[in-house]
MARSEKE-436434 format. One record per residue: residue in three letters; z, y, x of N, C-alpha, C in turn; residue number from 1. Coordinates in steps of 0.001 Angstrom, whole numbers, plus 500000, padded with zeros to 6 digits. Layout:
! residues N
PT resn   n.up n.north n.east  ca.up ca.north ca.east   c.up c.north c.east resi
PT  Ala      Z       Y      X      Z        Y       X      Z       Y      X  NUM
...
***
This chain:
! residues 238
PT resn   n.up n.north n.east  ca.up ca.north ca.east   c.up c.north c.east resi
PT  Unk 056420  901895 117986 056854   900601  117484 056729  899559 118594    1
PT  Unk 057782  899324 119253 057946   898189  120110 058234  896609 119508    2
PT  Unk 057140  895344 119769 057812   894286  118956 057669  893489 120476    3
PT  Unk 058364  892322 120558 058289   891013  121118 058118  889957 120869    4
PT  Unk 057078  889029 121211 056201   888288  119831 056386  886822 121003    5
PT  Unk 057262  885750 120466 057224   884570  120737 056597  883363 120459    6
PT  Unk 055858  882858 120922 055062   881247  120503 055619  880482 121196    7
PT  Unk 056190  879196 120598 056927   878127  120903 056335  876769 120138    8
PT  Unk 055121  877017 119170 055145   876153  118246 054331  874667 118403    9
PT  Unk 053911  874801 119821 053167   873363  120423 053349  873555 121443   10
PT  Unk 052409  872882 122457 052616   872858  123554 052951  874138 124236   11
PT  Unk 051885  875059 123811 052113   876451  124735 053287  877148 124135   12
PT  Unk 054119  877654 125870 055284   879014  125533 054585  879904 125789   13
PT  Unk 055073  881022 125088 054090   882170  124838 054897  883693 124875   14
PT  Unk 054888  884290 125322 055706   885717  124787 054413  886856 125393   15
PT  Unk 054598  887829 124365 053819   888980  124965 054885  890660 123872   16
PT  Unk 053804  891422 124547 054929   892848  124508 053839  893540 123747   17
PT  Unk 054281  894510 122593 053198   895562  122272 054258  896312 122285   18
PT  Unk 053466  897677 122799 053832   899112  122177 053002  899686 121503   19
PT  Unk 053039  899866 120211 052567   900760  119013 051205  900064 118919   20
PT  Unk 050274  900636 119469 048807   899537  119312 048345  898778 120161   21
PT  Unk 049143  898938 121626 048666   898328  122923 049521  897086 123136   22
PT  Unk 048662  895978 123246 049611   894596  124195 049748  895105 125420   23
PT  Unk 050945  895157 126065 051349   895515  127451 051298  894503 128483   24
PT  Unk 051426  893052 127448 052156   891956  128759 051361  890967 127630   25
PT  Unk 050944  889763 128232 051210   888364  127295 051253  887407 128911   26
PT  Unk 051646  886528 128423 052080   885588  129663 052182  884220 128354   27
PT  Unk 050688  883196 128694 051034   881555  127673 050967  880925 128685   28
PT  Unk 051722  879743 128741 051871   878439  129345 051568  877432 128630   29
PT  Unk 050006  877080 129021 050520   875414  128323 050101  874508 129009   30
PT  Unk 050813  873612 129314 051844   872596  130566 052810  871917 129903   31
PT  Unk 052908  870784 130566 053510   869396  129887 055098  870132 130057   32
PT  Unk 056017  871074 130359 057377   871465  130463 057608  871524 129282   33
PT  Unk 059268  871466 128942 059901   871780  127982 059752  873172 127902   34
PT  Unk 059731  873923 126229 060382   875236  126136 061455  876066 126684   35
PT  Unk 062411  874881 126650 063528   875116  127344 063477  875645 128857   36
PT  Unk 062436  874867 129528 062088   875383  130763 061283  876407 131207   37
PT  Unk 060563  877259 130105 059728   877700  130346 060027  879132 129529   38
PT  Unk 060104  878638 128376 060184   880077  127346 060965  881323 128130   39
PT  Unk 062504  881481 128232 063497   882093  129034 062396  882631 130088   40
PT  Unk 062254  881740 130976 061966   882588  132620 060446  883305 132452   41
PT  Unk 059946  882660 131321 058861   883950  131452 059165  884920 130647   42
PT  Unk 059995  885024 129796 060510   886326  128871 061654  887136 130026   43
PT  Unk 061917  886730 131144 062781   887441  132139 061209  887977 133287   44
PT  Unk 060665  887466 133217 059532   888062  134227 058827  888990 133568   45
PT  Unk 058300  888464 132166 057567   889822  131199 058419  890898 131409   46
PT  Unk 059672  890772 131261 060252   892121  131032 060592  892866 132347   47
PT  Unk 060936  891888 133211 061116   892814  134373 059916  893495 134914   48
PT  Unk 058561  892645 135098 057341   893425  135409 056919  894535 134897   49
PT  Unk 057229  894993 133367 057051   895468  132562 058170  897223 132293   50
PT  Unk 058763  896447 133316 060255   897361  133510 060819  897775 131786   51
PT  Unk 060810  896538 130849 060685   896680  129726 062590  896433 129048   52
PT  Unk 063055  897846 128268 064391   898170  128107 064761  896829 126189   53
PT  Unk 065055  895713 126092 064725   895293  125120 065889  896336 124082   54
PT  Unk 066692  896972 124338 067328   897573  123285 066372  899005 122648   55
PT  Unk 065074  898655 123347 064092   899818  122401 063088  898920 121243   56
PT  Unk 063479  897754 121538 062636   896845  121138 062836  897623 119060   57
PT  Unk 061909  897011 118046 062020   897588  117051 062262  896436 116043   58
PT  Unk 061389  895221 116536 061413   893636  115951 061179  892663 116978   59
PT  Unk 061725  891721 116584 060581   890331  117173 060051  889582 116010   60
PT  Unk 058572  889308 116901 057917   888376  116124 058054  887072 116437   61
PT  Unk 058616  885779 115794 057997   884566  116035 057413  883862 115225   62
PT  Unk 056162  883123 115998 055492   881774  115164 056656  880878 114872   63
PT  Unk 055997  880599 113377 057882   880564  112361 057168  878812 111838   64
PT  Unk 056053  878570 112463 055600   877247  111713 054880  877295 110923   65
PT  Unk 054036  876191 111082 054537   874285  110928 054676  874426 112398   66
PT  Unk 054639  873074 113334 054292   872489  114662 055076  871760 115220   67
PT  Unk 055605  871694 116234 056600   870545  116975 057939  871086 116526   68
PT  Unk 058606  870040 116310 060052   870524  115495 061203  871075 116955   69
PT  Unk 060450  870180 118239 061595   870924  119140 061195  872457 119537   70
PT  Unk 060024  872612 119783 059276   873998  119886 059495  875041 119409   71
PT  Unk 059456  874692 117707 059840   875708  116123 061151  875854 116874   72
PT  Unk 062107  875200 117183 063476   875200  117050 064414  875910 118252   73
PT  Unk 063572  875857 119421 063785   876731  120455 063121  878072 120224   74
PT  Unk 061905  877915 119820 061391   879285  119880 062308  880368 118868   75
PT  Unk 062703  879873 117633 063496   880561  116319 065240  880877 117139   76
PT  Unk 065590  879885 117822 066583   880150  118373 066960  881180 119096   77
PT  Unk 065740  881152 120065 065413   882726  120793 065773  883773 120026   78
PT  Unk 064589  883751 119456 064081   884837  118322 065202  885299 118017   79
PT  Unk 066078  884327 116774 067694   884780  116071 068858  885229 116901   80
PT  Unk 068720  884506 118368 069983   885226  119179 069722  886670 119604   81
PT  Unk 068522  886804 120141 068043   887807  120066 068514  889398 119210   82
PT  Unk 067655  888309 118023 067700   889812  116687 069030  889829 116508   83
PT  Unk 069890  888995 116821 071252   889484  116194 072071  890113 117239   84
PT  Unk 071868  889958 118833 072474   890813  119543 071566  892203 119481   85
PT  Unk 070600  892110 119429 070103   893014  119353 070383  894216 117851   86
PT  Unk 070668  893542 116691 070433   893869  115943 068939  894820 115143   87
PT  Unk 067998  893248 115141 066773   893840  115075 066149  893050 114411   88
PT  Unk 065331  893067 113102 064635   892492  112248 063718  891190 113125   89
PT  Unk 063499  890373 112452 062293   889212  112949 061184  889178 111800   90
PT  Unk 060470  889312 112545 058810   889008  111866 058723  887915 111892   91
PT  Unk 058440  886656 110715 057950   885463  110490 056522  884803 110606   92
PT  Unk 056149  885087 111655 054283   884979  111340 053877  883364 111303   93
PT  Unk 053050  882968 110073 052723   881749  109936 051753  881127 111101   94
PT  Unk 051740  880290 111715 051283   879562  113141 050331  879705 112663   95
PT  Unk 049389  878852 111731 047841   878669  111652 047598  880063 111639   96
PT  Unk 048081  880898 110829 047626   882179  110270 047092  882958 111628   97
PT  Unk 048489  882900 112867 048154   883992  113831 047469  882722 114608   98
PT  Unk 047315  881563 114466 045888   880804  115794 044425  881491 115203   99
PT  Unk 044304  881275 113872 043422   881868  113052 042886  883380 113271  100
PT  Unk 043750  884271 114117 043341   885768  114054 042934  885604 115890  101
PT  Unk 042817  884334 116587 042417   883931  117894 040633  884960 117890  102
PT  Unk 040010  884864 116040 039146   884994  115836 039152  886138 115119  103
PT  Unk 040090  886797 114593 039504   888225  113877 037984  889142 113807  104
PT  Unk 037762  889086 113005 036575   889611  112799 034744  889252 113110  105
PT  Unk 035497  887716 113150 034026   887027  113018 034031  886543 111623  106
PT  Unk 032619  886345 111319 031958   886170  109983 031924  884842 109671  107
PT  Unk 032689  883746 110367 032672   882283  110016 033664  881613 109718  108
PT  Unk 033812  881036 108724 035476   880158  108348 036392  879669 109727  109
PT  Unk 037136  880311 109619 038296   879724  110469 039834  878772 110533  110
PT  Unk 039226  877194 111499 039886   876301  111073 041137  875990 112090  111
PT  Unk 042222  876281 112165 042807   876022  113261 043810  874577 112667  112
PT  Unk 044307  873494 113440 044587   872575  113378 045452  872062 114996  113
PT  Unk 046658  872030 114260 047551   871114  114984 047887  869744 114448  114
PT  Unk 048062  868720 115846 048384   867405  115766 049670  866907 114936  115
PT  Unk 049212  866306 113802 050847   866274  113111 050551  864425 113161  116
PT  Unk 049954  863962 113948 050308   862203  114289 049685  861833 113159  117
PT  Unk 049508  860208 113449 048763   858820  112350 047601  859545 111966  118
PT  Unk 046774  860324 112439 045076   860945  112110 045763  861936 110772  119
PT  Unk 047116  862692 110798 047082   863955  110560 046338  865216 110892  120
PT  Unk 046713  866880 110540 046893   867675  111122 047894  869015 109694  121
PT  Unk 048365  869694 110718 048381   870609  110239 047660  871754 110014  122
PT  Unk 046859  871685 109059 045858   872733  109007 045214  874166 108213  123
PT  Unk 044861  874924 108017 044951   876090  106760 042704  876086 106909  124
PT  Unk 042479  877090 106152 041262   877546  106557 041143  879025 105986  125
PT  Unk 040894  879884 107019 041044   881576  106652 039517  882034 107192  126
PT  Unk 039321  883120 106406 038245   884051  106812 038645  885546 107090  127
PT  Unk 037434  886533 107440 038316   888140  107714 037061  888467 106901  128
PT  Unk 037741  889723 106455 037187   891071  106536 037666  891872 107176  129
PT  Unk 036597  891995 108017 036727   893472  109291 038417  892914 109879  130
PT  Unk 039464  893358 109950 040710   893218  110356 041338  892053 109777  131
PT  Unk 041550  892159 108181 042225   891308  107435 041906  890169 107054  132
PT  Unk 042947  889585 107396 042488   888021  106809 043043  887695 105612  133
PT  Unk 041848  886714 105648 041959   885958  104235 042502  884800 104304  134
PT  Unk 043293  884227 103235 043387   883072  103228 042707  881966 102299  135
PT  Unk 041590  881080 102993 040798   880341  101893 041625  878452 101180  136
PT  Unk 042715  878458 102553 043439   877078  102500 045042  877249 103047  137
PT  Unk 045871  877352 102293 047032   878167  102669 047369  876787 103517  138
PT  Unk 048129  876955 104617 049236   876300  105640 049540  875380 105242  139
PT  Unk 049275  873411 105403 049162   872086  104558 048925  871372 105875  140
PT  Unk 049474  870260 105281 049698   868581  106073 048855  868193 105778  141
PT  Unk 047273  867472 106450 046661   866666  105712 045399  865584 106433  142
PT  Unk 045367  864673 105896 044217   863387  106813 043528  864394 107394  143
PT  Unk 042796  864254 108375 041698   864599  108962 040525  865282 108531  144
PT  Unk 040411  863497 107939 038817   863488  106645 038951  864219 105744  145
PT  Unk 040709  864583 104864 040437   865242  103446 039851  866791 103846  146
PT  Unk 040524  866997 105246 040182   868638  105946 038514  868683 106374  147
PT  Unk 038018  867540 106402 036641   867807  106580 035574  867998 105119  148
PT  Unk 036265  867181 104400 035705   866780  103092 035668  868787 102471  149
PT  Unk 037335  869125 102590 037468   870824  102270 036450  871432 102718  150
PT  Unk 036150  871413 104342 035374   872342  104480 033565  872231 104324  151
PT  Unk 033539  870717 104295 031921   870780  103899 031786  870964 102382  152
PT  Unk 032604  871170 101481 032714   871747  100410 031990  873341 100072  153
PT  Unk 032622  873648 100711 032770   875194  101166 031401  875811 101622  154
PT  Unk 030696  874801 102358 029223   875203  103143 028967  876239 103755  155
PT  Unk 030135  876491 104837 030164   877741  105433 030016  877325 107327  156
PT  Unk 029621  878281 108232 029704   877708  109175 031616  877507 109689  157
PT  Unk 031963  876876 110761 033287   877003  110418 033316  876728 112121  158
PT  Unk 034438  877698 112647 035136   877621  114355 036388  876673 114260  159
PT  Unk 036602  875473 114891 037697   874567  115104 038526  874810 116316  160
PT  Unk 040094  875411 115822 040323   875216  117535 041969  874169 117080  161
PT  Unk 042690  874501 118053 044075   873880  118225 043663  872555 118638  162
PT  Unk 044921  871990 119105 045295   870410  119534 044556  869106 118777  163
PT  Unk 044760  869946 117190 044197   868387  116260 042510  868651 116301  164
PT  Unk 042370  869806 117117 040529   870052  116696 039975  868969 118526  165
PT  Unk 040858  868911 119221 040783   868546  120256 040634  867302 120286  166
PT  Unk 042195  866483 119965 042372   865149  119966 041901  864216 118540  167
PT  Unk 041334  865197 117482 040280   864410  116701 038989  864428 117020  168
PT  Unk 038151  865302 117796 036878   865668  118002 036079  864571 117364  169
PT  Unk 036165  863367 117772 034979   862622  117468 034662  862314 116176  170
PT  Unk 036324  862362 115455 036094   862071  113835 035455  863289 112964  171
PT  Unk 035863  865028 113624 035215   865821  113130 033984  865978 113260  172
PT  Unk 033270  865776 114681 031581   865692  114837 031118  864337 114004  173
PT  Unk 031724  863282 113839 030884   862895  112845 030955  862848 111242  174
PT  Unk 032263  863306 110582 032132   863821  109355 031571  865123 109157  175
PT  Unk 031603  866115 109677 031128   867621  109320 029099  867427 108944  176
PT  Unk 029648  868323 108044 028008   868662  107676 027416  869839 107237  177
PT  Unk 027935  870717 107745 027898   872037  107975 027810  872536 109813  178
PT  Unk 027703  873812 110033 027035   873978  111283 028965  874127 112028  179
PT  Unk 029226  873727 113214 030275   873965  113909 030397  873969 115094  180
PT  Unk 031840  875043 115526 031607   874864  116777 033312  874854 117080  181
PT  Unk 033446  874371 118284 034776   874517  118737 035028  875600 119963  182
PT  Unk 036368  875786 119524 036715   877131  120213 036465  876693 121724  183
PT  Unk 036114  878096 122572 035919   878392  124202 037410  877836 124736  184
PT  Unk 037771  877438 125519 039470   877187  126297 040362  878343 125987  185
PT  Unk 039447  879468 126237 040777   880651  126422 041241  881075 124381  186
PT  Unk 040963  880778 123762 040982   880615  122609 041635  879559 121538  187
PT  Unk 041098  878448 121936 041607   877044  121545 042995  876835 121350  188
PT  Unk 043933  877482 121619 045315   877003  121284 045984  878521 120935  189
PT  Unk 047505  878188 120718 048163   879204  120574 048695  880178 121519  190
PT  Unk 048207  881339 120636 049235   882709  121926 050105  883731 121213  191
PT  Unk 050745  883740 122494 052279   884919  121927 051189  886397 121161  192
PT  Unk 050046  886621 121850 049177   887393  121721 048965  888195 120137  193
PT  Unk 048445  886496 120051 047876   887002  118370 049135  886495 117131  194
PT  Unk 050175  885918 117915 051130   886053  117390 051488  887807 116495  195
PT  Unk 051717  888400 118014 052058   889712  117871 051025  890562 117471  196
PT  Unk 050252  890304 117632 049530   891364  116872 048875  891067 115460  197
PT  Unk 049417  889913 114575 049740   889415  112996 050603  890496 112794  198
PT  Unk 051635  890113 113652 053322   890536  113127 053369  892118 113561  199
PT  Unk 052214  892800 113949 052220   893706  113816 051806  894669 112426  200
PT  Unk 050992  893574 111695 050579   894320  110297 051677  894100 109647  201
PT  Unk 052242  892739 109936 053300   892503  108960 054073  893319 108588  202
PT  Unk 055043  893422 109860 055509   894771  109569 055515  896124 109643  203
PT  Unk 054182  896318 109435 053681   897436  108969 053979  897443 107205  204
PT  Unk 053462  896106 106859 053662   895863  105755 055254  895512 104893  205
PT  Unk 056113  895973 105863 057733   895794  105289 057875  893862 105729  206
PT  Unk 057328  893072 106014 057553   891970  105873 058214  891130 106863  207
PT  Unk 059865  891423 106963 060396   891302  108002 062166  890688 107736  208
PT  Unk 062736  890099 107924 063594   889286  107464 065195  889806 108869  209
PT  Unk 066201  889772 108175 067162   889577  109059 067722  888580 109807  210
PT  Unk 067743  888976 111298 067585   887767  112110 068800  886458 111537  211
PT  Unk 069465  886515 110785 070863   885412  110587 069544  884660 109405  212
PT  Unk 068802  885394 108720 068096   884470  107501 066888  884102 108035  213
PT  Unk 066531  884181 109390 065266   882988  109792 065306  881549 109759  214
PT  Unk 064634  881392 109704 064661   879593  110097 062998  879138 109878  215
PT  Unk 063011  877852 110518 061590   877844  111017 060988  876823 109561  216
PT  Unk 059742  876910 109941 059208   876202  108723 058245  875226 109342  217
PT  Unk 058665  873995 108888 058037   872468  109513 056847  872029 109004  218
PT  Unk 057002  871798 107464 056219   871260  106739 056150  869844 106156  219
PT  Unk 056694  869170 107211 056716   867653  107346 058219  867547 107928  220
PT  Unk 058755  866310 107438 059999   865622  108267 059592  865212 110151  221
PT  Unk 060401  865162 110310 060124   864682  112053 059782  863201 112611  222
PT  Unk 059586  862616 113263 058949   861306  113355 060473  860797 113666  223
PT  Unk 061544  861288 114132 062983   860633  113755 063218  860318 112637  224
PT  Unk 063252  860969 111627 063585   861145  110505 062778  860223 109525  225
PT  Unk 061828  860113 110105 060606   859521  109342 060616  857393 109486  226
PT  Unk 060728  857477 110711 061542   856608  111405 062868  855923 110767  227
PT  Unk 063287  857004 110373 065185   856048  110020 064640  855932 108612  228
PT  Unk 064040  856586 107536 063812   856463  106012 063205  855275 106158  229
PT  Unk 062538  855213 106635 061513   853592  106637 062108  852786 107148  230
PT  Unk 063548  852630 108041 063986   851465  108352 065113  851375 107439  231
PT  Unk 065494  852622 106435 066641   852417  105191 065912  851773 104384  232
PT  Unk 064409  852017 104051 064245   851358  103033 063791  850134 103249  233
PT  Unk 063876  849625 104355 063591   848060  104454 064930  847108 104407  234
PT  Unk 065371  848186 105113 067392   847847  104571 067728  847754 103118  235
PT  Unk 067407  848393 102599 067845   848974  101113 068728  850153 101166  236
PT  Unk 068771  850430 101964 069794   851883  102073 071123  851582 103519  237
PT  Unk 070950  850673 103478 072566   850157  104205 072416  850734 105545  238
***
């Protein structure tokens, strides 16, 4: 089972290679470049180093969202031109879900959190057994505080990583009241990595979509969008 597992969904571009149980390749970037600039030429270097034939390929996986709407939108683009020249299924793996398996098989709530602006995040909260994860807070938009309020609920120790665990730090060290820690660097954000190796149970598990019926999943409108509604309704619509 050959898959090709893309992350596009924040800052970092991401691609990595499995065959059957082994990652062969991962190659993340994260650097102020566009996707556009980045995604492509390292998916032409993975493969050539790799001397890797993509018409053996079996799926691709991409992080399918929430996160940056230009990111989701290049990375899915890939993905779909891809599966359809290729003619090859896409694995949908939910972003928090595979930042969340950064940690597989530790015994402490796992919080991953991206920056969704105005003291947002996008955030879930999952635990494992042994391999599998759990989900304790499915994939949600939400204040900061209500995500802290969740997890000192909970009274579990809890690992913070992603962008919003970063650029909120100070509001989470002083609401939390439970024991925490934030993720090491090589951990802290997203990878094509654990992308692919989600979307490897997945579809193990049949859970795999035809590349023409992907499309990415946001969660939230875009700060354009968000932008023009609020200046219609000061208009009245006009």
């Amino acid at each position: 089972m050959n898959i090709l597992a893309i992350e596009s969904s924040g800052l970092t571009a991401g691609i990595a290679v499995f065959k059957d149980e082994t990652m062969v390749a991962e190659v993340d970037v994260n650097y102020k470049k566009t996707h556009s600039q980045t995604l492509v030429p390292i998916m032409d270097e993975v493969t050539k180093m790799i001397e890797l034939d993509l018409t053996t390929l079996d799926a691709i996986a991409v992080s399918k969202g929430p996160g940056s709407y230009t990111g989701l939108r290049i990375g899915s683009a890939t993905a779909k031109g891809m599966g359809l020249a290729l003619n090859i299924p896409i694995i949908e793996v939910p972003t928090l879900n595979a930042m969340a398996y950064n940690f597989v098989g530790t015994d402490s709530l796992v919080c991953p959190m991206m920056d969704a602006k105005r003291t947002e995040v996008f955030t879930g909260l999952f635990d494992f057994d042994n391999e599998k994860e759990n989900v304790i807070l499915e994939s949600t938009a939400l204040p900061v505080n209500e995500i802290v309020e969740k997890i000192n609920s909970l009274g579990r120790k809890v690992i913070l990583l992603g962008d919003g665990a970063v650029n909120y730090k100070e509001i989470l060290e002083a609401g939390l009241k439970v024991p925490f820690m934030f993720a090491p660097a090589n951990r802290m954000m997203q990878s094509a990595g654990s992308v692919g190796e989600l979307g490897r149970f997945l579809f193990k598990e049949g859970k795999s979509v035809n590349a023409r019926d992907h499309v990415p999943e946001y969660l939230k409108v875009s700060q354009a969008e968000r932008e023009r509604n609020e200046a219609m309704e000061k208009t009245g619509g006009n």
